[in-house]
VMD Tcl script that draws the C-alpha trace (Angstrom):
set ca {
  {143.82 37.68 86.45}
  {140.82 35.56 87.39}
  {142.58 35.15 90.66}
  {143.10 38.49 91.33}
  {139.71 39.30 90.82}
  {138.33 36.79 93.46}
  {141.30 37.57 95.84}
  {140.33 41.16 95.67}
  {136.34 39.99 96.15}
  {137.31 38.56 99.42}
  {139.69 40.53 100.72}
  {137.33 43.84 101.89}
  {138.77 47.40 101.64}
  {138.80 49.51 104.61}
  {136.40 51.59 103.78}
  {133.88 49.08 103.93}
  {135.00 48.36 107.37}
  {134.80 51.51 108.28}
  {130.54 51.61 106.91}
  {130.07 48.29 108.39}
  {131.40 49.82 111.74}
  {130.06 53.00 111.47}
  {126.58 50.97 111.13}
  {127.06 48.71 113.65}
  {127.28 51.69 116.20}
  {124.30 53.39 115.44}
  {122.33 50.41 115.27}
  {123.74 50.11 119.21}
  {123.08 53.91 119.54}
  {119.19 53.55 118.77}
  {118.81 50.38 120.49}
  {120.20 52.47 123.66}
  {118.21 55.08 123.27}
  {114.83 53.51 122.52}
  {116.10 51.52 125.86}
  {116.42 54.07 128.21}
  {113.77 56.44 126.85}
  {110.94 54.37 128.04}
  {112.61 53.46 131.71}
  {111.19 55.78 134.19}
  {114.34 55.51 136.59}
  {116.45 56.92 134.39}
  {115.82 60.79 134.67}
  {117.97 63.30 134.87}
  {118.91 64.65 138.57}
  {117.27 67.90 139.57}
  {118.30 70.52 141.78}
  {116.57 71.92 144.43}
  {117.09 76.03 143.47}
  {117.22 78.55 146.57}
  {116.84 82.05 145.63}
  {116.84 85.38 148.59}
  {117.38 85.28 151.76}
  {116.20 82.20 153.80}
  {114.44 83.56 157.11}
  {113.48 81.14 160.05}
  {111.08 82.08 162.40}
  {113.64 81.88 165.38}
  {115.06 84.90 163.31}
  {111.85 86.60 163.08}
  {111.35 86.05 167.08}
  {114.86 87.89 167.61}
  {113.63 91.03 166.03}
  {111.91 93.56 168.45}
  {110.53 97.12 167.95}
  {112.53 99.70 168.14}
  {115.75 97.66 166.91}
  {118.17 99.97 164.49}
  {118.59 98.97 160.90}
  {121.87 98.00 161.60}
  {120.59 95.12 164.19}
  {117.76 94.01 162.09}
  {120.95 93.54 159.37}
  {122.38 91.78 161.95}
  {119.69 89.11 162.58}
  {118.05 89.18 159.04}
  {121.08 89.86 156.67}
  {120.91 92.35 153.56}
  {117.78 93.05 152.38}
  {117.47 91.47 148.51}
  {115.59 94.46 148.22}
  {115.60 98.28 148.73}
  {113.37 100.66 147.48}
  {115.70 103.50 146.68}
  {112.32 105.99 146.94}
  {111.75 104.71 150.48}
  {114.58 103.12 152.41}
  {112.45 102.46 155.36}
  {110.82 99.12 153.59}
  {113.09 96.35 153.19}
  {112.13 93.26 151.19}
  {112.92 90.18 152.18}
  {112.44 87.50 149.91}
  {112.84 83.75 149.45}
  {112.41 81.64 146.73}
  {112.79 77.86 146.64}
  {111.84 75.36 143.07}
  {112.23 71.59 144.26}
  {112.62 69.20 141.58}
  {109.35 68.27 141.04}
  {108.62 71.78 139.61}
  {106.69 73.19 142.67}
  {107.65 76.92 143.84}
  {107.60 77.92 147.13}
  {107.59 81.80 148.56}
  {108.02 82.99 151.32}
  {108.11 86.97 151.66}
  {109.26 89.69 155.02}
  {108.79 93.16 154.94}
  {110.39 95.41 157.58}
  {109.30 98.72 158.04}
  {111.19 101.49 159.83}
  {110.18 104.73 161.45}
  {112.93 107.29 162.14}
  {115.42 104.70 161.63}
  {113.87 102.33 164.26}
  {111.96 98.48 163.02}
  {108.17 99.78 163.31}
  {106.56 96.86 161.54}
  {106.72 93.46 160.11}
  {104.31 92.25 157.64}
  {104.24 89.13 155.55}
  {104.12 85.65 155.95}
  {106.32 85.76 159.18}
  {104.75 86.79 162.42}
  {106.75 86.94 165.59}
  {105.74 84.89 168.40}
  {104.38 86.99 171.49}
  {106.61 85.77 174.31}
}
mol new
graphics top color blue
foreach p $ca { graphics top sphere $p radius 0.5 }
foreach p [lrange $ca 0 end-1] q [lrange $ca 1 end] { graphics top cylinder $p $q radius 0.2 }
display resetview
């Protein structure tokens, strides 16, 4: 009997295996953590996020007065937006958030006149050639 007793205090059940493991891991878990949360390398990967339409100025030279709404689709793409009260304003608009958190905007508006580009304003100007 008295053998059986120590046999039984050596020999360990699986279940304390299992705690001892199951300790053993989380100890590694907050080591890791408490690691990597103070190295300054390790950061997640952010995207650059593009929003609208992106407009170059070499677009913006192309356009001319008196151009149908059907060329200034042409060189500019579909307006992101369109009033429906007045469909002779188009918007165009471009939005880009670089990783660090900074915005940039950059906004077109093209106005028509009997169906014919009249007007550009915002922060594109065409070049006078």
């Amino acid at each position: 009997m008295l053998q059986l007793l120590l046999a039984s205090k050596h020999d360990s059940s699986p279940s304390s295996h299992s705690r001892l493991g199951l300790k053993i891991a989380l100890i590694a878990l907050c080591l890791t953590i408490t690691a990597c949360s103070n190295n300054r390398m390790l950061r997640p990967h952010k995207i650059a996020i593009q929003q609208g339409n992106m407009i170059t100025q070499e677009m913006v030279n192309r356009l001319k007065p008196g151009m149908t709404k059907r060329q200034v689709e042409f060189v500019l793409g579909t307006p992101l937006i369109v009033d429906s009260f007045n469909t002779d304003q188009w918007n165009y608009i471009y939005t880009l958030r670089v990783a660090s958190g900074r915005v940039v905007q950059k906004d077109l508006h093209v106005l028509f006149v009997d169906g014919q580009l009249s007007e550009l304003t915002g922060d594109y100007k065409p070049n006078e050639e």
